[in-house]
N, CA, C and O atoms as CSV, one atom per row, in Angstrom:
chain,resi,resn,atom,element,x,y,z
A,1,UNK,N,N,41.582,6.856,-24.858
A,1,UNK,CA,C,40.761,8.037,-24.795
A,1,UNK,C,C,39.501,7.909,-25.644
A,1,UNK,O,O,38.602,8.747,-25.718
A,2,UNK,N,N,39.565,6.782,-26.250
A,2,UNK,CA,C,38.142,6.431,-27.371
A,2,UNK,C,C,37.198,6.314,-26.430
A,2,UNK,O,O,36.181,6.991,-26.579
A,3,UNK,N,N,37.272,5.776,-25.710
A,3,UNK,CA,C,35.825,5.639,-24.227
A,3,UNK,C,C,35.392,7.134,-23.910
A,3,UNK,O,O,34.179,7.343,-23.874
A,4,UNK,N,N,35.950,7.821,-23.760
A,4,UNK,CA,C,35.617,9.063,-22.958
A,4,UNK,C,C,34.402,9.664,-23.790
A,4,UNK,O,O,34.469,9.623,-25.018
A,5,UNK,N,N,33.543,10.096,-23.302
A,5,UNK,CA,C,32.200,10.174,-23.972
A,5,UNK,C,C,32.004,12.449,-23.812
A,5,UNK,O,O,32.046,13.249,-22.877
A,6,UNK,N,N,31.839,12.531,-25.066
A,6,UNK,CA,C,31.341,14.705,-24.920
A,6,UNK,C,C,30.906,14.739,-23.267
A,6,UNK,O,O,30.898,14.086,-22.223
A,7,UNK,N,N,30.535,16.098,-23.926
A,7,UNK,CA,C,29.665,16.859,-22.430
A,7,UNK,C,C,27.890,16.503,-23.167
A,7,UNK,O,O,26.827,16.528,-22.547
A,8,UNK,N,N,28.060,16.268,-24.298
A,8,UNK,CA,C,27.002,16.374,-24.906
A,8,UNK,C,C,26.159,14.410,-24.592
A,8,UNK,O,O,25.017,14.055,-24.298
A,9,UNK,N,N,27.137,13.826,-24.794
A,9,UNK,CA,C,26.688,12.414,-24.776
A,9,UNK,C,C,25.985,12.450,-22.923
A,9,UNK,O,O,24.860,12.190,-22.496
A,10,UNK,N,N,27.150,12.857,-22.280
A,10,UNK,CA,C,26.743,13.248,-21.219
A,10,UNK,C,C,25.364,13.183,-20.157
A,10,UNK,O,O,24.875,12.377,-19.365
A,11,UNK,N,N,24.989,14.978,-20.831
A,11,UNK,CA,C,23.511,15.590,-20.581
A,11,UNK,C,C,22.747,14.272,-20.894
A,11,UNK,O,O,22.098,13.503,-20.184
A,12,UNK,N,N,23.106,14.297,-22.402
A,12,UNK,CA,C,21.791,13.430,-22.692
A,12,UNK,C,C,21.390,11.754,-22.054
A,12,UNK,O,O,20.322,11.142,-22.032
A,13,UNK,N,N,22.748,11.395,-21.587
A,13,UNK,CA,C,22.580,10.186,-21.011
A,13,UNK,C,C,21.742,10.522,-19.239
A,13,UNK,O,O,20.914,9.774,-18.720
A,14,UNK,N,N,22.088,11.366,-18.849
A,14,UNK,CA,C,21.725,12.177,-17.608
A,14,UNK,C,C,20.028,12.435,-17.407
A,14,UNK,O,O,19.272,12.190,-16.467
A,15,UNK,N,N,19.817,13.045,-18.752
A,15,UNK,CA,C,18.425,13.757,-19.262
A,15,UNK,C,C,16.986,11.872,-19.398
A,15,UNK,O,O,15.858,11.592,-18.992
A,16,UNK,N,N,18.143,11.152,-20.245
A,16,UNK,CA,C,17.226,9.982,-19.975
A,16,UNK,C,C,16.904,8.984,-18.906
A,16,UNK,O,O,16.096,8.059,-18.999
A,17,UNK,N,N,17.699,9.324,-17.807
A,17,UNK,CA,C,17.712,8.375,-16.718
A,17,UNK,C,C,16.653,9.178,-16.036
A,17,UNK,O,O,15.683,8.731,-15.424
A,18,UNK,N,N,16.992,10.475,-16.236
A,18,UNK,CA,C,15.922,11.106,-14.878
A,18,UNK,C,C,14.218,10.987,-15.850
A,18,UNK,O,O,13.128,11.243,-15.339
A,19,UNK,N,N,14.364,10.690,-16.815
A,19,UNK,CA,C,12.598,10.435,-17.400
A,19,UNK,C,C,12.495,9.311,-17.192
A,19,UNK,O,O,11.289,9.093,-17.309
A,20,UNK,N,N,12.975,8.427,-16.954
A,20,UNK,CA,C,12.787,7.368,-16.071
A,20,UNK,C,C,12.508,6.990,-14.979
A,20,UNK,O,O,11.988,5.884,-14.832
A,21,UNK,N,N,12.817,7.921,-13.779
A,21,UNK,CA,C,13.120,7.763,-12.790
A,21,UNK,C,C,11.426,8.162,-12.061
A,21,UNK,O,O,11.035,7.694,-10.992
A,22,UNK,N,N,10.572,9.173,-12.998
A,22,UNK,CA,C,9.153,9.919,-12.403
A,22,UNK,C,C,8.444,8.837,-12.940
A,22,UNK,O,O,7.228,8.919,-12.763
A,23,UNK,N,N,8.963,7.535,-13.733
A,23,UNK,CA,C,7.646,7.027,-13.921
A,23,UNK,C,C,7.950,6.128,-13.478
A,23,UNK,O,O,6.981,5.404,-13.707
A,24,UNK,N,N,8.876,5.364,-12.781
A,24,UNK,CA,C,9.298,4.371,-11.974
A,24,UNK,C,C,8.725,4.292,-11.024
A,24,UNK,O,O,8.147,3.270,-10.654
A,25,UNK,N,N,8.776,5.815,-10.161
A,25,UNK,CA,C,7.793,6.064,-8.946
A,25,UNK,C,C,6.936,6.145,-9.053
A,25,UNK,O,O,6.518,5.707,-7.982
A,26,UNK,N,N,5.724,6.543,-9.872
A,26,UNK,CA,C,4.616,6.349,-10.197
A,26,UNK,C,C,4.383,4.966,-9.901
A,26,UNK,O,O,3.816,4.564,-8.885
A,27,UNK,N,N,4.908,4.146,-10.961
A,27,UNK,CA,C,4.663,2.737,-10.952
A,27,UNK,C,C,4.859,1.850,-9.563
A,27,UNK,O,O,4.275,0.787,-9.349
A,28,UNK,N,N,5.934,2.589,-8.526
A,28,UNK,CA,C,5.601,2.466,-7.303
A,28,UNK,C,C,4.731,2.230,-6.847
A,28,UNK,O,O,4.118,1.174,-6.686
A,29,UNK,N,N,4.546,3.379,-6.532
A,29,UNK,CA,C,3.284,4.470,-5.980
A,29,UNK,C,C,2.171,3.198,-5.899
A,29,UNK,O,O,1.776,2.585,-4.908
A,30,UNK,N,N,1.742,3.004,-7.644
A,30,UNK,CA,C,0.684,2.431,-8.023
A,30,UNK,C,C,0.448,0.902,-7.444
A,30,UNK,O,O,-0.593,0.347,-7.092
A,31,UNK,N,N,1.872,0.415,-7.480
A,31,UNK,CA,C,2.024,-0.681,-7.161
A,31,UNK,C,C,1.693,-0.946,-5.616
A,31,UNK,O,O,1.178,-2.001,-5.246
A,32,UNK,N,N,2.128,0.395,-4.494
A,32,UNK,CA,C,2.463,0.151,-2.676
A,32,UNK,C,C,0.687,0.405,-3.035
A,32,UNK,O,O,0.110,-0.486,-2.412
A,33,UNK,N,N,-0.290,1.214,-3.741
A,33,UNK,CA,C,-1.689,1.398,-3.339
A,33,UNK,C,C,-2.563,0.036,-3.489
A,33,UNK,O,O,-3.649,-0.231,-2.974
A,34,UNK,N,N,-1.953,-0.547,-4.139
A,34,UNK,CA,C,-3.312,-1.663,-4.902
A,34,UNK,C,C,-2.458,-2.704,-3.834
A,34,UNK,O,O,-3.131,-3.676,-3.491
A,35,UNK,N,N,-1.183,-2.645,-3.304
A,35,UNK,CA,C,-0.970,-3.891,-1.792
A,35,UNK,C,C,-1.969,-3.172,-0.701
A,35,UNK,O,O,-2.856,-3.629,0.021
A,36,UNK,N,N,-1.417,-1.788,-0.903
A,36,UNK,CA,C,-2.112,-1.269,0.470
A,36,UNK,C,C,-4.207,-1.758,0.462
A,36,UNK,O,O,-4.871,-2.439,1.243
A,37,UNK,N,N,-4.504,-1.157,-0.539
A,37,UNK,CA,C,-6.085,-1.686,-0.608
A,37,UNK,C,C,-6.101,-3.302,-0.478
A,37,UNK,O,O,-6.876,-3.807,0.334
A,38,UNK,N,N,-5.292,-4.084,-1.234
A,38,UNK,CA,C,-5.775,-5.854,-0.837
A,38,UNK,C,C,-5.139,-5.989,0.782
A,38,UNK,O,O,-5.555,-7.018,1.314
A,39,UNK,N,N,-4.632,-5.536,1.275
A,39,UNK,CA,C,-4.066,-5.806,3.147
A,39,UNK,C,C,-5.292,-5.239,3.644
A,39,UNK,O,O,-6.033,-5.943,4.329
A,40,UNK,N,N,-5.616,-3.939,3.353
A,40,UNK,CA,C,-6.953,-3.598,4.087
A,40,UNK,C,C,-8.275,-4.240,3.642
A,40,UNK,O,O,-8.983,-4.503,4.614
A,41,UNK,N,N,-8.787,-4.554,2.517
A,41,UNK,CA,C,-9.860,-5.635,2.246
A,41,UNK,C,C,-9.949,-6.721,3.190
A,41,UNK,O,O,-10.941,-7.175,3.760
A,42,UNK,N,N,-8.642,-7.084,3.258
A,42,UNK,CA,C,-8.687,-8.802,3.905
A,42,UNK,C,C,-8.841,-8.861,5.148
A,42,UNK,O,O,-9.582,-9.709,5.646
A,43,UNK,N,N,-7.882,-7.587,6.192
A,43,UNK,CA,C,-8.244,-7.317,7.568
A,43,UNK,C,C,-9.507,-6.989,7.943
A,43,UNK,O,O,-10.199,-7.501,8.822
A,44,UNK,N,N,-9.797,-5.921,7.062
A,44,UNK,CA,C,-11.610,-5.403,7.104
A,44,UNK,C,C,-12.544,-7.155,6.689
A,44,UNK,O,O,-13.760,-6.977,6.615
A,45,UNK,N,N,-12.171,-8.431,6.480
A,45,UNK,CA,C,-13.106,-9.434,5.998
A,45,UNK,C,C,-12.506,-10.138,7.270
A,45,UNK,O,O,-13.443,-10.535,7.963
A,46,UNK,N,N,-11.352,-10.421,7.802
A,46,UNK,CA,C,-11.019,-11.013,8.791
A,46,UNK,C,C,-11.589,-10.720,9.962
A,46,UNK,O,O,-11.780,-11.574,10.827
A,47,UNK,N,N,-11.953,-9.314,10.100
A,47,UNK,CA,C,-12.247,-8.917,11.140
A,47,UNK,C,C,-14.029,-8.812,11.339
A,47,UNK,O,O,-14.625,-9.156,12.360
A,48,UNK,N,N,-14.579,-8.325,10.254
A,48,UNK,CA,C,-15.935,-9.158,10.203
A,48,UNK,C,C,-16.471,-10.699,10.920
A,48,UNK,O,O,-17.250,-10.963,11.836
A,49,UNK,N,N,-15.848,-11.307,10.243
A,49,UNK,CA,C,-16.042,-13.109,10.424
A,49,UNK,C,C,-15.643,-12.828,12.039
A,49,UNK,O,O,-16.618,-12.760,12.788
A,50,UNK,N,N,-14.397,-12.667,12.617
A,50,UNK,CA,C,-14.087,-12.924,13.985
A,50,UNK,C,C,-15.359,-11.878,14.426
A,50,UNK,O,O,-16.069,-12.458,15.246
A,51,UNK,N,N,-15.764,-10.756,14.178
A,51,UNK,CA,C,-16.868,-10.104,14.992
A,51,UNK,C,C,-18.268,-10.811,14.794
A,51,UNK,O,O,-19.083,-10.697,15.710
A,52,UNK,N,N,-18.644,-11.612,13.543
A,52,UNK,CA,C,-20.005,-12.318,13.585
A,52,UNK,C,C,-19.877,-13.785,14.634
A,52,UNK,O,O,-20.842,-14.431,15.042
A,53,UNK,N,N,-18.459,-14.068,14.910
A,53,UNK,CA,C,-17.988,-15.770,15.442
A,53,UNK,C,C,-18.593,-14.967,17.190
A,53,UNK,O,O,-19.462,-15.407,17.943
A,54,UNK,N,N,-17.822,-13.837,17.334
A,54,UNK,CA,C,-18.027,-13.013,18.656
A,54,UNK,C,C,-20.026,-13.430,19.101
A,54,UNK,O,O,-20.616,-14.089,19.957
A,55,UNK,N,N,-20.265,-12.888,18.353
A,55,UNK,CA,C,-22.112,-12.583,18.482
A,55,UNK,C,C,-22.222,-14.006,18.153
A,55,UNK,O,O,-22.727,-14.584,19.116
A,56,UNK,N,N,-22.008,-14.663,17.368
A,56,UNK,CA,C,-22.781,-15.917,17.647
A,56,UNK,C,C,-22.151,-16.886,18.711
A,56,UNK,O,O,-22.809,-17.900,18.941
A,57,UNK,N,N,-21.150,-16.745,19.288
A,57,UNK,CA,C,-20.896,-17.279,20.828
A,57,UNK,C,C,-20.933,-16.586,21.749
A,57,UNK,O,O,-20.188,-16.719,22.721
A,58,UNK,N,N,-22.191,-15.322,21.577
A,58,UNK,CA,C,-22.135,-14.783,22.713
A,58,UNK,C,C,-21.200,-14.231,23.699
A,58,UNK,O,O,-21.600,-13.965,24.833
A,59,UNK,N,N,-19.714,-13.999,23.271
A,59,UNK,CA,C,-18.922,-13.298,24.197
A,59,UNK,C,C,-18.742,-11.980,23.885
A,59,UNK,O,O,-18.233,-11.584,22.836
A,60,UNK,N,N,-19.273,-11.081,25.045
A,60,UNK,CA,C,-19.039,-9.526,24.877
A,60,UNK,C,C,-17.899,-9.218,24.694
A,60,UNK,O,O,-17.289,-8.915,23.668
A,61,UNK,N,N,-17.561,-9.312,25.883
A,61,UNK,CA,C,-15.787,-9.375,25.377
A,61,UNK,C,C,-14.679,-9.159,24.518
A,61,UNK,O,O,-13.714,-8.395,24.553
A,62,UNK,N,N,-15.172,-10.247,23.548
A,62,UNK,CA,C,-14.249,-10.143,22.473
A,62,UNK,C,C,-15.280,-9.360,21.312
A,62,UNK,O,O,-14.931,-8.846,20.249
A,63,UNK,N,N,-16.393,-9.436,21.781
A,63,UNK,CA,C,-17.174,-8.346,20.725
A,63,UNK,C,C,-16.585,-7.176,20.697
A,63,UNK,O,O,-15.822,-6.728,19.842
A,64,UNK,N,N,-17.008,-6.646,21.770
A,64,UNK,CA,C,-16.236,-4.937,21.930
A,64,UNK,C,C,-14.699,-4.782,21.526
A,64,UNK,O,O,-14.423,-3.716,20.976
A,65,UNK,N,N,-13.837,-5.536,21.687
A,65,UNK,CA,C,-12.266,-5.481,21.560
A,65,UNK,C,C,-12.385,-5.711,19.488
A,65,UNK,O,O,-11.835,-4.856,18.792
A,66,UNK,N,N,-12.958,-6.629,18.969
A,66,UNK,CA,C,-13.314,-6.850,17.549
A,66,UNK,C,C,-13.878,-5.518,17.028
A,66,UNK,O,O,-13.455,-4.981,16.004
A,67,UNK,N,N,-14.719,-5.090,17.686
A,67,UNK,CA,C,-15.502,-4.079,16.965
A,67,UNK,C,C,-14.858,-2.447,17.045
A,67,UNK,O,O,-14.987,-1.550,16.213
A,68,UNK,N,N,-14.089,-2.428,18.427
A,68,UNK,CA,C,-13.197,-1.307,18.299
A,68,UNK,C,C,-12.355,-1.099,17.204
A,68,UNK,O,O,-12.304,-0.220,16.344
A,69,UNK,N,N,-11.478,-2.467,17.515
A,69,UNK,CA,C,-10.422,-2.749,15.939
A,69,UNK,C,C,-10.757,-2.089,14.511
A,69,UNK,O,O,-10.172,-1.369,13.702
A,70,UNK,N,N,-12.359,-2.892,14.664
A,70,UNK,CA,C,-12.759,-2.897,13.562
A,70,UNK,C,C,-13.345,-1.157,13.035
A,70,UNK,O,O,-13.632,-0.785,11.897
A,71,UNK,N,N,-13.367,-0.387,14.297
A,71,UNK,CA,C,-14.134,1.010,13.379
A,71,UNK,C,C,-13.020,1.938,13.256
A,71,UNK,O,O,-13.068,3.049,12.727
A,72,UNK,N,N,-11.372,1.027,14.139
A,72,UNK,CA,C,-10.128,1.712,13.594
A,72,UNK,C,C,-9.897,2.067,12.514
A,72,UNK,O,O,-9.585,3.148,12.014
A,73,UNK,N,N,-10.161,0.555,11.960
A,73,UNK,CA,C,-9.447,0.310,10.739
A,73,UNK,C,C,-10.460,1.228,9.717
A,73,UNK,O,O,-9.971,1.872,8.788
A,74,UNK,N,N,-11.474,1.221,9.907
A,74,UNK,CA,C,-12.597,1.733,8.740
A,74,UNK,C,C,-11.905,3.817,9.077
A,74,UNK,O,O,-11.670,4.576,8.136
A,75,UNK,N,N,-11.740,4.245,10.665
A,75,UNK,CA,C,-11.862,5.164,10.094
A,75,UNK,C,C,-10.010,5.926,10.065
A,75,UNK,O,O,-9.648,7.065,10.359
A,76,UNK,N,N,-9.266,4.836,9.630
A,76,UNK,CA,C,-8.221,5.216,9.077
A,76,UNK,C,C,-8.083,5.441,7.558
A,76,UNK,O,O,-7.553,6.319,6.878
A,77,UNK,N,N,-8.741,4.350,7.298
A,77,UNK,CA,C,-9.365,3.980,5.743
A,77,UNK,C,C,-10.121,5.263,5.422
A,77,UNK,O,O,-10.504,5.258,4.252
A,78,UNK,N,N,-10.469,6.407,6.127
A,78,UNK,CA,C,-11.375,7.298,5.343
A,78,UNK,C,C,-9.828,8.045,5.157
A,78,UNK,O,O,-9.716,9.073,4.489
């Protein structure tokens, strides 16, 4: 019965997990935004280069299909 811990040890073991738990997610949070901004940088630079490769070989084609993509992505990003 030496293990068995109050009502008091309890709370307080209870009380410190959950102040843990709001800055964990934060640190989430912080962490899924700064992947989310470097995935969109690199698509928004990928997709540049393939739209300047478009215009300088002259295919409409893949211009318009590049450049649609491309004002997706910008106006999801707003």
């Amino acid at each position: 019965m030496k293990n068995r811990k109050t009502y008091t040890e309890i709370m307080k073991l209870r009380n410190t997990q959950k102040k843990k738990s709001p800055e964990e997610t934060v640190l989430d949070i912080y962490i899924q935004m700064v992947i989310d901004e470097s995935l969109f940088k690199r698509k928004k630079e990928l997709l540049e280069q393939k739209v300047n490769e478009a215009i300088d070989t002259h295919n409409e084609g893949l211009f318009m299909e590049l450049s649609t993509e491309y004002r997706r992505l910008l106006k999801y990003a707003l």
